[in-house]
C-alpha positions as CSV (number, residue, x, y, z in Angstrom):
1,X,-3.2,39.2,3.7
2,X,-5.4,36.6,2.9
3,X,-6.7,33.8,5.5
4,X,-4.9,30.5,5.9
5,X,-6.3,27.8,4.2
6,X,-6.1,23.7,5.3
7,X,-6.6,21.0,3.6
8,X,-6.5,17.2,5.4
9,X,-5.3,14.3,4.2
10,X,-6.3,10.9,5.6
11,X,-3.9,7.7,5.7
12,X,-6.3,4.7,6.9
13,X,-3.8,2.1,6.8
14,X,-3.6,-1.6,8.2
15,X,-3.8,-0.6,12.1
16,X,-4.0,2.5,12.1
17,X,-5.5,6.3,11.1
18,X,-3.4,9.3,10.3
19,X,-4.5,12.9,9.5
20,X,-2.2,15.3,8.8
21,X,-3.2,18.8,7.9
22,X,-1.0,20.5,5.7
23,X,-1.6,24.7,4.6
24,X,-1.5,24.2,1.0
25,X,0.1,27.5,0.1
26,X,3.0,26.1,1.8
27,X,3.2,22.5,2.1
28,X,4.0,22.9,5.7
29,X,2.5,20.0,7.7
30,X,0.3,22.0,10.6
31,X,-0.3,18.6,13.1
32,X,-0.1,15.3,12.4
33,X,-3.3,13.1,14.4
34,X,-3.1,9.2,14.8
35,X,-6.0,6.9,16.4
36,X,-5.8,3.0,16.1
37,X,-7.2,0.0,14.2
38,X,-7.9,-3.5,15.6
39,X,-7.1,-6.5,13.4
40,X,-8.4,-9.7,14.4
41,X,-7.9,-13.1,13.3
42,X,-5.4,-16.4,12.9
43,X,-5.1,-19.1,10.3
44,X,-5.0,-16.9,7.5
45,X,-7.8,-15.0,8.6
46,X,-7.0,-11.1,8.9
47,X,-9.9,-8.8,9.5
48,X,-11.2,-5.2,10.8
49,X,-14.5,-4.0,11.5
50,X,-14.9,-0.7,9.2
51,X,-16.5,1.3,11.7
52,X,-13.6,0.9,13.4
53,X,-12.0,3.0,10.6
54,X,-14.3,5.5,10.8
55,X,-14.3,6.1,14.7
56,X,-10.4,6.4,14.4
57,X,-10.4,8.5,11.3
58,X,-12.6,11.4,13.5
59,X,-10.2,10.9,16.6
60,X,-7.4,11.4,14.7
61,X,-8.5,14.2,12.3
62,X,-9.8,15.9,16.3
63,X,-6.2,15.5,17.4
64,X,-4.7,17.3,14.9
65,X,-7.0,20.4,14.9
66,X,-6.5,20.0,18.6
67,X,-2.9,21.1,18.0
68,X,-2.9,23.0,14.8
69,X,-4.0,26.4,16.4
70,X,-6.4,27.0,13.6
71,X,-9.9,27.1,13.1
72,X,-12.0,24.5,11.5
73,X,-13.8,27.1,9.1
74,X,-9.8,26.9,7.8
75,X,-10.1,23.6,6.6
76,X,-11.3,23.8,2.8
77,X,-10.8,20.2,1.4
78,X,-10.3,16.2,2.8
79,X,-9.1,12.9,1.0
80,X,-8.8,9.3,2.4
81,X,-5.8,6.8,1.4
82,X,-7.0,3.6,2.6
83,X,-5.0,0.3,2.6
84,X,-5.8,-1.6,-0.7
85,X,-7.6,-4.6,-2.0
86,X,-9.8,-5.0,1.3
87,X,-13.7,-6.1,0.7
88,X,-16.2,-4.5,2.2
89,X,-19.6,-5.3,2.1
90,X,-22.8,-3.0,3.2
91,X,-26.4,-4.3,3.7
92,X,-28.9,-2.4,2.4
93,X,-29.3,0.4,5.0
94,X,-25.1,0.8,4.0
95,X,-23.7,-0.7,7.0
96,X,-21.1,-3.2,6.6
97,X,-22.9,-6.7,6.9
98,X,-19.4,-8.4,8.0
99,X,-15.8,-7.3,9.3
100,X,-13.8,-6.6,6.2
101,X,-11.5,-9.0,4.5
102,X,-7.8,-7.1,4.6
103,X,-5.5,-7.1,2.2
104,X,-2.9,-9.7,4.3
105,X,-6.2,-11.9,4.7
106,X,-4.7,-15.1,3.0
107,X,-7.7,-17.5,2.7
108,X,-8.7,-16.5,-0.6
109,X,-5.5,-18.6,-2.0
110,X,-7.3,-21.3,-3.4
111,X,-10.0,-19.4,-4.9
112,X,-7.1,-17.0,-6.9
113,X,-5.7,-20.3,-8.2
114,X,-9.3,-21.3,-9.6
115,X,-9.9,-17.8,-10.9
116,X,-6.5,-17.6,-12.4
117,X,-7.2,-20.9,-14.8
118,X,-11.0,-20.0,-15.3
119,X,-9.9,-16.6,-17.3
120,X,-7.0,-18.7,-18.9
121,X,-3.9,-18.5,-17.2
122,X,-1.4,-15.6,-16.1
123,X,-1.0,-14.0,-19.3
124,X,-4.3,-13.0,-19.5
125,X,-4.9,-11.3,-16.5
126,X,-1.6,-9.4,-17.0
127,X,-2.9,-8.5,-20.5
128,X,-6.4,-7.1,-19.3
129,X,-6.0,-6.3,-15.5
130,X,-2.0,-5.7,-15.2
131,X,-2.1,-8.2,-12.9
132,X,-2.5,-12.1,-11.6
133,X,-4.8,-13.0,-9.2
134,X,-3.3,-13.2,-5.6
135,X,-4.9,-13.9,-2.3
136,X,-4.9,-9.8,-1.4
137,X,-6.4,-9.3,-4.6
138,X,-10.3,-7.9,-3.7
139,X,-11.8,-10.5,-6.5
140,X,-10.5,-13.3,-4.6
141,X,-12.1,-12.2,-1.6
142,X,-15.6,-11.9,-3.1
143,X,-14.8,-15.5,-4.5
144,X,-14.1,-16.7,-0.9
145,X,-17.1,-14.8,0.5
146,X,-19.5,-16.1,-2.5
147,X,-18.0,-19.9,-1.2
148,X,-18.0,-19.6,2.3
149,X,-21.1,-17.0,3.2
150,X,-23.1,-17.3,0.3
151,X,-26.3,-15.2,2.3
152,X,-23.8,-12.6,2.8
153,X,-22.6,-12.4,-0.6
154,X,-26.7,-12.6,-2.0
155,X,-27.9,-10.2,0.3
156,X,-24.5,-7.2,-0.3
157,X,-26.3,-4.3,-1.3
158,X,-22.7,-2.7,-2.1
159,X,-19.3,-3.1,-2.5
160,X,-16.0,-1.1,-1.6
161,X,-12.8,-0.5,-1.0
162,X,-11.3,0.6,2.7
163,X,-10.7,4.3,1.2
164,X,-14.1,4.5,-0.8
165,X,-16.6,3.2,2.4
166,X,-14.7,5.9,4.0
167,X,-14.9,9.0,1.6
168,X,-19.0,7.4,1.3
169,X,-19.2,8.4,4.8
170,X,-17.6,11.6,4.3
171,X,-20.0,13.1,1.3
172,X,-22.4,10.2,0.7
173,X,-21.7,9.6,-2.9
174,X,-20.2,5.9,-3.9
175,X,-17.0,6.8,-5.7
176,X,-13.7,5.3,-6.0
177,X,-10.6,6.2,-8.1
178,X,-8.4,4.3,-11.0
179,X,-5.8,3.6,-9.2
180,X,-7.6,2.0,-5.7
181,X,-10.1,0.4,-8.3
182,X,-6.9,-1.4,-10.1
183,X,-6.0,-3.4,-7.3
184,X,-9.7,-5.3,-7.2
185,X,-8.9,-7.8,-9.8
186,X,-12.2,-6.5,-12.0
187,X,-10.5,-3.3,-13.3
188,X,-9.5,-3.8,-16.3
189,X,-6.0,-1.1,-16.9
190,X,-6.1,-2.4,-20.3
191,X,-9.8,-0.1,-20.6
192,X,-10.0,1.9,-18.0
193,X,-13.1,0.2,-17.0
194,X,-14.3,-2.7,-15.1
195,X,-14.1,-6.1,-16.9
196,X,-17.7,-7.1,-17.4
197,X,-16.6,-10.8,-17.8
198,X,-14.5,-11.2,-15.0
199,X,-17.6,-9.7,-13.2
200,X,-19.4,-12.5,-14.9
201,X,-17.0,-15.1,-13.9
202,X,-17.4,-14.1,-10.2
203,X,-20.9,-13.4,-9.8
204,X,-20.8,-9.7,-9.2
205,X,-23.0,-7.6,-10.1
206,X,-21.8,-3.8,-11.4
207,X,-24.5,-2.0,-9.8
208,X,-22.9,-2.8,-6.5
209,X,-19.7,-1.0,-7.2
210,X,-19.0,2.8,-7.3
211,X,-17.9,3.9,-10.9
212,X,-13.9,5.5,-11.0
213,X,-13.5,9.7,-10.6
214,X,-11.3,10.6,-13.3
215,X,-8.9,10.8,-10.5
216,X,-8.0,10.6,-7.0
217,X,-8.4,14.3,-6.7
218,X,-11.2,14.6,-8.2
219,X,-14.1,16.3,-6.3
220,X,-16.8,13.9,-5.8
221,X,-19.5,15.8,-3.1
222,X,-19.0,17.9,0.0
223,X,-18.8,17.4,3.2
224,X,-22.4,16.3,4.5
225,X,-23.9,17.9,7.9
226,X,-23.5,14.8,9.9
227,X,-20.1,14.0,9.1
228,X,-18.9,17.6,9.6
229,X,-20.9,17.1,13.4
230,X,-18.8,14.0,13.8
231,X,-15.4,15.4,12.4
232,X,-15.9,18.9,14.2
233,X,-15.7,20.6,10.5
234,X,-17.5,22.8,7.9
235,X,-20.1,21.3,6.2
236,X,-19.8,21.1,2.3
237,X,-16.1,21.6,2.3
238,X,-14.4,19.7,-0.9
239,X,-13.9,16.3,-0.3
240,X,-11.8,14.1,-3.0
241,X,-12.2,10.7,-4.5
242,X,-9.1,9.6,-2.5
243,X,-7.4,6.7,-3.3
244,X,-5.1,3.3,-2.6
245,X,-2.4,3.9,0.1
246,X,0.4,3.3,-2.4
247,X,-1.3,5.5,-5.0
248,X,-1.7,8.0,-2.4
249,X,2.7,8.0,-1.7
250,X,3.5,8.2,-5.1
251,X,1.1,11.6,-5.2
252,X,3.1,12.4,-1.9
253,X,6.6,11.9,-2.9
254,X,5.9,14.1,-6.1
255,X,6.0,11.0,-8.9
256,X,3.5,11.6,-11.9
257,X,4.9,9.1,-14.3
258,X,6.4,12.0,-16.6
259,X,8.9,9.1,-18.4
260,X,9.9,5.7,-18.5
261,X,10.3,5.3,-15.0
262,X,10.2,8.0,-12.6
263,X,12.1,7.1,-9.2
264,X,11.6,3.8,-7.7
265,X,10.5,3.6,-4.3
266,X,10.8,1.1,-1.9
267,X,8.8,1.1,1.2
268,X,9.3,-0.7,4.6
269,X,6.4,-0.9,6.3
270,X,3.8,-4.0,7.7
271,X,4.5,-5.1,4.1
272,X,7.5,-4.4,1.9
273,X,6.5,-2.8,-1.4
274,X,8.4,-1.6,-4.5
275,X,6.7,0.7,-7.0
276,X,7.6,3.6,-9.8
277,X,5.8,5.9,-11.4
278,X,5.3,5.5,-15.5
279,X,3.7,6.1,-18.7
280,X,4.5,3.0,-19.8
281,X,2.0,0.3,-19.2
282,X,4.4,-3.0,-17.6
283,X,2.7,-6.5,-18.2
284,X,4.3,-8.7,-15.3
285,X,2.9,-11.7,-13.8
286,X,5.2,-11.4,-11.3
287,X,3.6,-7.6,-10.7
288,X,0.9,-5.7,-9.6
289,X,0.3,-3.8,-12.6
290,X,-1.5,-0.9,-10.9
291,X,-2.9,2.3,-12.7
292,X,-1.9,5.1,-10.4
293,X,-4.4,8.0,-9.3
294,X,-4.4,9.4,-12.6
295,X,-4.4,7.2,-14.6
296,X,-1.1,6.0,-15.5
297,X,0.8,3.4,-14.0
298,X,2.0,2.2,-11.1
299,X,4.2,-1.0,-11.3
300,X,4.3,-2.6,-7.7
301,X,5.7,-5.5,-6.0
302,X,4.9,-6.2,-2.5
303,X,5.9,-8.6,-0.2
304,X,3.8,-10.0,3.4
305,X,6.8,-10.3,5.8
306,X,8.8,-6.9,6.4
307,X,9.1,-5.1,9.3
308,X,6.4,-6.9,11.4
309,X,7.8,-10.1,10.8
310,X,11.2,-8.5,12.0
311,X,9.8,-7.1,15.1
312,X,8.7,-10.7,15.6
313,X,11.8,-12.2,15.3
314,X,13.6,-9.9,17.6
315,X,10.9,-10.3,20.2
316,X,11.6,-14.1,20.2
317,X,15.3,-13.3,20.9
318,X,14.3,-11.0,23.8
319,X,16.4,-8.1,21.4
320,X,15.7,-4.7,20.6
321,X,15.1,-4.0,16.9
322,X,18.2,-2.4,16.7
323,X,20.2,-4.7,18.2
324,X,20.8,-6.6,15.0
325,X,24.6,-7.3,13.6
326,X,25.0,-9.0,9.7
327,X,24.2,-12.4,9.6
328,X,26.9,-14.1,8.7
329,X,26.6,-18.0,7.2
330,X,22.8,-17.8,8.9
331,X,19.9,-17.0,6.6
332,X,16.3,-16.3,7.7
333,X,13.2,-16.0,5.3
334,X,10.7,-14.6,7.4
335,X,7.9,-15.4,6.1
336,X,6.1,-15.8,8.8
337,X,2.6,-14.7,7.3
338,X,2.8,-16.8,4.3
339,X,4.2,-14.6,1.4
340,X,3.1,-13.0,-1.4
341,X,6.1,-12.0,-3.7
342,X,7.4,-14.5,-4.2
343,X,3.8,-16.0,-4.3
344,X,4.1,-18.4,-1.5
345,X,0.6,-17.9,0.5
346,X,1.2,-21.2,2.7
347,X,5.1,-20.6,3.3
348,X,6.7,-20.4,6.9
349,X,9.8,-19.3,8.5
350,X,13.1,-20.6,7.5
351,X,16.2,-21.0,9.3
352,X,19.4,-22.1,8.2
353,X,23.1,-22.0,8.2
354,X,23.5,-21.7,12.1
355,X,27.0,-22.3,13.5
356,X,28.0,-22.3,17.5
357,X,29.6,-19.4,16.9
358,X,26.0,-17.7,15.8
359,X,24.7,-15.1,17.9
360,X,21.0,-13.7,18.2
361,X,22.4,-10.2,17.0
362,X,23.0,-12.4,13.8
363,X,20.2,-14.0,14.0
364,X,17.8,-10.7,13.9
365,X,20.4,-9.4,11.3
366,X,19.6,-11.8,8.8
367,X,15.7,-11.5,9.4
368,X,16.6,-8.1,7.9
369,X,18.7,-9.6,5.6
370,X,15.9,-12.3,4.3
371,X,12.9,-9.8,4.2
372,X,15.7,-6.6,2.4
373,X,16.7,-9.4,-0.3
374,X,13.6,-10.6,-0.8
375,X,12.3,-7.0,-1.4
376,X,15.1,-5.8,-3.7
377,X,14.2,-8.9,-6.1
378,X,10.8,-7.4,-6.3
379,X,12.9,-4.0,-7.2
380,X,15.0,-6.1,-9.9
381,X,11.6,-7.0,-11.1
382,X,9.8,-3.5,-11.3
383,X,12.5,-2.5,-13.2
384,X,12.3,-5.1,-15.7
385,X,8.9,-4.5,-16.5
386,X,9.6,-1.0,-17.7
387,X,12.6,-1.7,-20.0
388,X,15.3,-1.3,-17.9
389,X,18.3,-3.7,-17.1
390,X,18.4,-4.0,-13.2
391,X,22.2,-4.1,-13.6
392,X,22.7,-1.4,-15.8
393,X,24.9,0.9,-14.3
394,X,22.6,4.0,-15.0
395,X,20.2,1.7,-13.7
396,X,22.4,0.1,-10.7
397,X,23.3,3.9,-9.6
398,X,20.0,5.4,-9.1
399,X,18.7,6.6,-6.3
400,X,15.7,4.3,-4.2
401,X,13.4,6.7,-2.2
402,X,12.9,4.8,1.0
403,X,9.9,5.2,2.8
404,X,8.0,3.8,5.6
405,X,8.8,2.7,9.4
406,X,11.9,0.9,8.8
407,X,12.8,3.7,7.0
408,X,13.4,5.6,10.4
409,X,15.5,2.3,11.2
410,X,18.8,2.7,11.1
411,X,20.0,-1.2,10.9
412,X,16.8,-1.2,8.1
413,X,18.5,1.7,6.0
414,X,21.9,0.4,6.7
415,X,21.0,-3.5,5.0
416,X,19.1,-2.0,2.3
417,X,22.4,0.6,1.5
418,X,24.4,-3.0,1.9
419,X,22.2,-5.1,-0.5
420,X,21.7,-2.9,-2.9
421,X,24.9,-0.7,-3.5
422,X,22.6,2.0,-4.4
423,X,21.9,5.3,-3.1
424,X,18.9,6.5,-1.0
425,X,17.3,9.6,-0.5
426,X,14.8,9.3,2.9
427,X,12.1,11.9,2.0
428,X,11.4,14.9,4.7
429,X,7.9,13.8,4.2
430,X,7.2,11.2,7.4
431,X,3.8,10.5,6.3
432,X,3.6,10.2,2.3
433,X,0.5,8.5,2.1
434,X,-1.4,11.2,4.3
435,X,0.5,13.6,2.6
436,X,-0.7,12.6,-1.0
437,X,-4.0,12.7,0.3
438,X,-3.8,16.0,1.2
439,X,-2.2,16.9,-2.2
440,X,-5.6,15.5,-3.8
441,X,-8.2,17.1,-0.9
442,X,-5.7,20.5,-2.3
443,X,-6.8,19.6,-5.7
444,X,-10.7,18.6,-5.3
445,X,-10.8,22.2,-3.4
446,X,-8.7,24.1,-5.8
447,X,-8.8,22.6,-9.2
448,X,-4.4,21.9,-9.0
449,X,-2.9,19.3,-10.3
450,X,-2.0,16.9,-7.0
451,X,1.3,15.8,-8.3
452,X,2.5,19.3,-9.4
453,X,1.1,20.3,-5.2
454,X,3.3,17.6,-3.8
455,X,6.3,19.0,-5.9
456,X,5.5,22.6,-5.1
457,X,5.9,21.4,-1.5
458,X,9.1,19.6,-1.7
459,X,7.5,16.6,-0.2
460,X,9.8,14.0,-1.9
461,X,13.2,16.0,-0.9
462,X,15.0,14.5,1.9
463,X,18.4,13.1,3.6
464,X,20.6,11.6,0.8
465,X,22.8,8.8,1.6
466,X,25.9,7.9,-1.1
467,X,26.1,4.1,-1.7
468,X,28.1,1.6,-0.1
469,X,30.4,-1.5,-1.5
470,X,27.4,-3.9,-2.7
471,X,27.5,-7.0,-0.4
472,X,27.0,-9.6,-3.2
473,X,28.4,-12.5,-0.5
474,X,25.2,-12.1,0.9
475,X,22.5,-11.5,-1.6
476,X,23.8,-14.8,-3.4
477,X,23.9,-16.7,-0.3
478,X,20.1,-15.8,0.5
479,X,19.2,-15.7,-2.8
480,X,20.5,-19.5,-3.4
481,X,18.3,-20.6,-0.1
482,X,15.5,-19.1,-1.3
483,X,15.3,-20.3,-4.6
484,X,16.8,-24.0,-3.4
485,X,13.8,-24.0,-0.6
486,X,11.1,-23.5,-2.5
487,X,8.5,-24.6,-2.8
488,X,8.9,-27.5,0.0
489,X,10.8,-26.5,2.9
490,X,9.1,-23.4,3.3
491,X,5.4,-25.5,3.9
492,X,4.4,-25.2,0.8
């Protein structure tokens, strides 16, 4: 009987680190490990020191072998998913010269505007990059950085991503993957290549970046001596090019893009995001047109203010997250963090419609209501892109995969089964990200294809939920404030 194998995949998200290691034979997750992130910052400033990432990524890859009950000489392969768009900078001796610029870091606003024009307006960047500059978007950042901390930006020795300074430490080669590298704003989708004018327009040199694996499984070095001292594992086991957290759940969920839109997913997390595999390459300024890990695409829509924001409001009402009712004639944007999608970056909180007969439960329940609505737009959107009428009824009665923390909600899966009038399927998979990682550390060790691992695994089967009578009362009532507030009561 031959030995079991392991293979680990990494999540490095926002605020946090999670390793689970999966047997790849089977699918079956062995131990899941988690360690934390710090993110400081206020005005629009949102940052992390990298080492930070690293220290948690060891604790929680040690926790998990701590409770898988088998030996590190199992472990064969390891991949990183790291949160997207963030800037890093390393000095010459490759440690970061700052704390990294996250992806919620919204200061980089006015520079995306100036950027935007410079190229010549929305329909160009769509055309080249698949997407329009935002203040998440990595270029942007390097804009800000170049304005603001010019001796920083002169003196960079090298640029990355969260998931490639990681997988740097892991095997000490520079790499990165297609579908991380689409989210920088100097990928071009259009190529398959980094834009050498936009790299002119922003003073960035391409020797500082890592060039793109084919893909995100893609073996790019083994593990070196002193990270296996500090991760307690072989050295020169297979370790993957990794990619983008969002990348990295499509891989898990089992989506490769095989037709014109292969099953939407919408996942409640820090952020609310809305993506589907495809072959087909969407032009949306309203989108992040991502390529995915291998090279397809990766339509996304994301929004700033989802469950966080949530948690916020309940905490100002003294309420538990669950003790939310509908919302009645109140509506709540919460955008408490700005907002993205719509593209907002200065926006606050809105309020309106309150009666005395308005309770606090209604109060939290339309903060779901506001940041579910403004996420199913993004959906409608996504599915324009590819060709597809969002009221269709083959399109109307598909099933949303619904991932993330609010996904273990139930007043979160309840609104979004009200709004929408769709079905969902909640995968078995409890950590898609960390689990497509670990479908590309399988492949970078064993030459599979990642996506056909996550299927052979069942990763993307789940509970299935039939739809409910669509609550159109409400959509049109907090549609109708959003579009009537914009762009001034919402501090724009």
């Amino acid at each position: 009987m031959p030995a079991r194998t392991v293979v680990i995949g990494v999540d490095s998200s926002t605020q946090s680190a999670t390793a689970v290691l999966i047997d790849p034979a089977t699918g079956k997750t062995l131990a899941t490990g988690r360690a934390p992130h710090t993110v400081t910052g206020e005005a629009g400033a949102r940052e992390s020191d990298p080492d930070q990432w690293w220290r948690a990524l060891r604790e929680a890859v040690a926790a998990g072998l701590a409770r898988t009950g088998v030996r590190p000489s199992a472990v064969t392969g390891i991949a990183v998913a790291g949160q997207q768009h963030g800037l890093v900078v390393l000095d010459r001796a490759g440690r970061p010269a700052r704390p990294a610029l996250l992806w919620n870091d919204t200061r980089s606003a006015p520079q995306a505007a100036a950027l935007t024009r410079a190229l010549g307006g929305p329909d160009v960047w769509t055309a080249r990059t698949g997407s329009v500059p935002v203040a998440s978007v990595t270029a942007t950042k390097w804009q800000w950085l170049r304005e603001h901390e010019p001796r920083t930006a002169d003196a960079a020795a090298a640029v990355r991503l969260p998931h490639d300074y990681l997988t740097e430490r892991l095997c000490g080669t520079a790499a990165t993957d297609p579908g991380d590298a689409s989210g920088t704003g100097w990928y071009a989708t259009s190529t398959g290549a980094y834009d050498p004018e936009i790299l002119r327009l922003i003073g960035l040199d391409p020797a500082l970046l890592p060039e793109p694996a084919a893909g995100g499984g893609t073996r790019v070095g083994s593990l070196t001596r002193a990270a296996a001292t500090a991760l307690g594992l072989p050295a020169g086991i297979a370790v993957a090019a990794g990619t983008g957290d969002n990348m990295a759940a499509a891989v898990g969920l089992g989506l490769g893009g095989t037709g014109l839109l292969d099953h939407p997913v919408l996942g409640l997390g820090t952020s609310g995001t809305v993506f589907a595999a495809t072959r087909a390459r969407p032009v949306s300024p309203a989108l992040s047109g991502f390529a995915a890990t291998d090279g397809t695409y990766l339509p996304l829509g994301c929004t700033l203010n989802c469950t966080l924001a949530v948690d916020r409001i309940a905490a100002l009402l003294g309420l538990d997250r669950e003790a939310a009712e509908p919302g009645g004639e109140a509506v709540l944007l919460p955008y408490l963090d700005g907002e993205r999608t719509p593209d907002l970056p200065a926006a606050a909180g809105l309020l309106t419609g309150l009666r005395h007969t308005t309770s606090g439960r209604q109060i939290l329940g339309a903060a779901y209501e506001g940041a579910v609505v403004t996420v199913l737009r993004v959906l409608d959107e996504v599915l324009r892109s590819c060709g597809l009428d969002p009221a269709a009824p083959a399109t109307a009665g598909a099933p949303l995969r619904l991932v993330g923390g609010g996904a273990r909600g139930r007043f979160w899966v309840e609104t979004v089964r009200r709004l929408s009038g769709r079905p969902l399927l909640v995968p078995r998979a409890a950590e898609p990200v960390a689990t497509g990682a670990a479908a590309l550390a399988a492949a970078a060790a064993t030459g599979e294809d990642p996506v056909a691992a996550a299927v052979r695994w069942g990763a993307g089967q789940g509970r299935e939920l039939p739809p409910v009578e669509r609550d159109t009362e409400t959509w049109e009532r907090v549609s109708g404030v959003l579009e009537r507030a914009r762009p001034g009561l919402l501090g724009e």
